[in-house]
C-alpha positions as CSV (number, residue, x, y, z in Angstrom):
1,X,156.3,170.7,108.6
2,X,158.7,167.9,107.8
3,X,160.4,168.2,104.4
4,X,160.5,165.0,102.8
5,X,162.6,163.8,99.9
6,X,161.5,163.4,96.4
7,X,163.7,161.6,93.5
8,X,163.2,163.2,90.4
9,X,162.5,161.6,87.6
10,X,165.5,161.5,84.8
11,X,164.6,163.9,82.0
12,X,167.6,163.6,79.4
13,X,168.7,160.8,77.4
14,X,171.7,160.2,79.2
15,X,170.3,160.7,82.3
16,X,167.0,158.3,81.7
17,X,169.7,155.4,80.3
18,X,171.4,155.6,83.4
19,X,168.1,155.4,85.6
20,X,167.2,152.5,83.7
21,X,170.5,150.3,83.5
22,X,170.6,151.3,87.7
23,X,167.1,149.8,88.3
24,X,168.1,146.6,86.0
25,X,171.4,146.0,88.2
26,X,169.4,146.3,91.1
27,X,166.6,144.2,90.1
28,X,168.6,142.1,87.4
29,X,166.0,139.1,87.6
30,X,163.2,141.3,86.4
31,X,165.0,142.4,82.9
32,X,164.3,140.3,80.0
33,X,163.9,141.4,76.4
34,X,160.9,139.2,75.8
35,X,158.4,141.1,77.3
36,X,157.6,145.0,77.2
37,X,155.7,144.4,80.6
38,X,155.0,141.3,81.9
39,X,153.2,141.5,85.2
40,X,151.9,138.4,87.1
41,X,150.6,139.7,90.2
42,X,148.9,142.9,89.2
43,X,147.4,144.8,85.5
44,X,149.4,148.1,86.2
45,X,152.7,149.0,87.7
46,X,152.5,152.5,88.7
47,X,156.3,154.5,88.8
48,X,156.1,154.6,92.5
49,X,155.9,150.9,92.6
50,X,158.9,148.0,92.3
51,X,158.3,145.4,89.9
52,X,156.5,142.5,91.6
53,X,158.0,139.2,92.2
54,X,158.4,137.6,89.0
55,X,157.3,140.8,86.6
56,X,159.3,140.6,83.4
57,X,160.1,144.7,81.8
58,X,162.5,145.0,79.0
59,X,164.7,147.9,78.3
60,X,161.6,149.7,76.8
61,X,159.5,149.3,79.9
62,X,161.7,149.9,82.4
63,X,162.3,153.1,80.6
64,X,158.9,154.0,80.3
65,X,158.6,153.0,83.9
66,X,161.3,154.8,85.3
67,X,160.1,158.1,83.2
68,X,156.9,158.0,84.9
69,X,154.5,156.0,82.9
70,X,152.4,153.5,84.4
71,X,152.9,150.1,82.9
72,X,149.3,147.8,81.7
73,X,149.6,144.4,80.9
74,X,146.1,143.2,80.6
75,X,145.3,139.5,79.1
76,X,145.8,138.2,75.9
77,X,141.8,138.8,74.9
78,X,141.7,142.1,76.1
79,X,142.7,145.0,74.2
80,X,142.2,149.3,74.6
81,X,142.8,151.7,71.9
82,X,146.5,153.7,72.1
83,X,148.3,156.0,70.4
84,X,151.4,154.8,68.3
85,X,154.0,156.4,66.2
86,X,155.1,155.6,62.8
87,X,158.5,155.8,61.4
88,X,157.3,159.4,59.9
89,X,156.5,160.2,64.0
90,X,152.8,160.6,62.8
91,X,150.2,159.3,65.1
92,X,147.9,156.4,64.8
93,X,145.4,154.6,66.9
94,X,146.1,150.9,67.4
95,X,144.5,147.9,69.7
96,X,146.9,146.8,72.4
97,X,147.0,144.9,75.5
98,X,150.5,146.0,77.4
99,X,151.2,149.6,77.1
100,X,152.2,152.6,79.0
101,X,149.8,155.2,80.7
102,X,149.7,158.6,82.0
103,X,146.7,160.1,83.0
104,X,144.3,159.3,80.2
105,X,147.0,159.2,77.8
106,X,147.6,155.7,76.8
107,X,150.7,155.3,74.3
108,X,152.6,152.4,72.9
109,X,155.6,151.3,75.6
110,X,157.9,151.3,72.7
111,X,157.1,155.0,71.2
112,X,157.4,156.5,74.8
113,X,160.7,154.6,75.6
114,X,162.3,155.7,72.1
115,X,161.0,159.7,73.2
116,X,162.8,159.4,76.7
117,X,165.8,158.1,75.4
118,X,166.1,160.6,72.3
119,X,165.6,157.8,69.7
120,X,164.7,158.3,66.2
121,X,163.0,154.4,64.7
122,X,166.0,153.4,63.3
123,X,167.8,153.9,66.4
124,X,165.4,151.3,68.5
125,X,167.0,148.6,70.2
126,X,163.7,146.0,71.4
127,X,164.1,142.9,69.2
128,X,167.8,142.4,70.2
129,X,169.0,140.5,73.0
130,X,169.9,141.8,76.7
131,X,173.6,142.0,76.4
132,X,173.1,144.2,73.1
133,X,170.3,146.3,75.0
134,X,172.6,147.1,78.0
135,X,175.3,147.6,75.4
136,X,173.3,150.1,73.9
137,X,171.9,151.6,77.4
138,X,175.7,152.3,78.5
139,X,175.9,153.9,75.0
140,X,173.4,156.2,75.4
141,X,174.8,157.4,79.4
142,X,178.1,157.7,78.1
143,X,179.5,155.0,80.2
């Protein structure tokens, strides 16, 4: 029996900030705060998989991502029902056509990436601009 190697997947804060500003200097051209997941060539990114050639995640979705959510972007028209969290951290059910998955769990990208990285609402960095959300990344790792 050969053992083979498994990364684990970052479970703290500080270690899921770090995860995630690694994989965006590594694949710098795929960051961009404009899109939560933005996938061109395929409907799901899967956490085994890279981004493809010109996929588009912001700091939310690479977090999901990294964290071991499957990524959906499906077109504009289409829409499933997922889970979202209000400012309270009750649950709703909303209509949404880019979100994360995990088995049949189905949750908005930004409620999963504000859990992984210890977040409260207020805390929430995706409407700012990619200096500010590596800024606030480094922050988080302690670097």
């Amino acid at each position: 029996m050969t053992d083979t190697e498994v990364t684990p997947k970052p479970e703290t804060p500080a270690t899921v900030a770090s995860a995630v500003l690694a994989a965006i200097e590594a694949q710098p051209d795929v960051f961009h705060m404009d899109h939560w997941a933005y996938l061109p060539e395929a409907l799901r990114l899967t956490p085994e998989e890279a981004p493809a050639c010109g996929s588009q995640l912001c700091a939310a979705g690479w977090t999901a991502h990294l964290t071991g959510w499957t990524l959906v972007s499906l077109s504009d028209e289409e829409q499933t029902e997922v889970t979202g969290t209000d400012d309270d951290g009750d649950e709703y059910e909303t209509l949404a056509s880019v979100y994360a998955e995990r088995g049949e769990e189905r949750r908005l990208i930004c409620d999963v990436a504000a859990k992984a990285l210890g977040l409260k609402p207020s805390e929430t960095f995706w409407y700012v601009d990619g200096p500010t959300a590596l800024k606030r990344l480094r922050e988080i790792a302690g670097r």
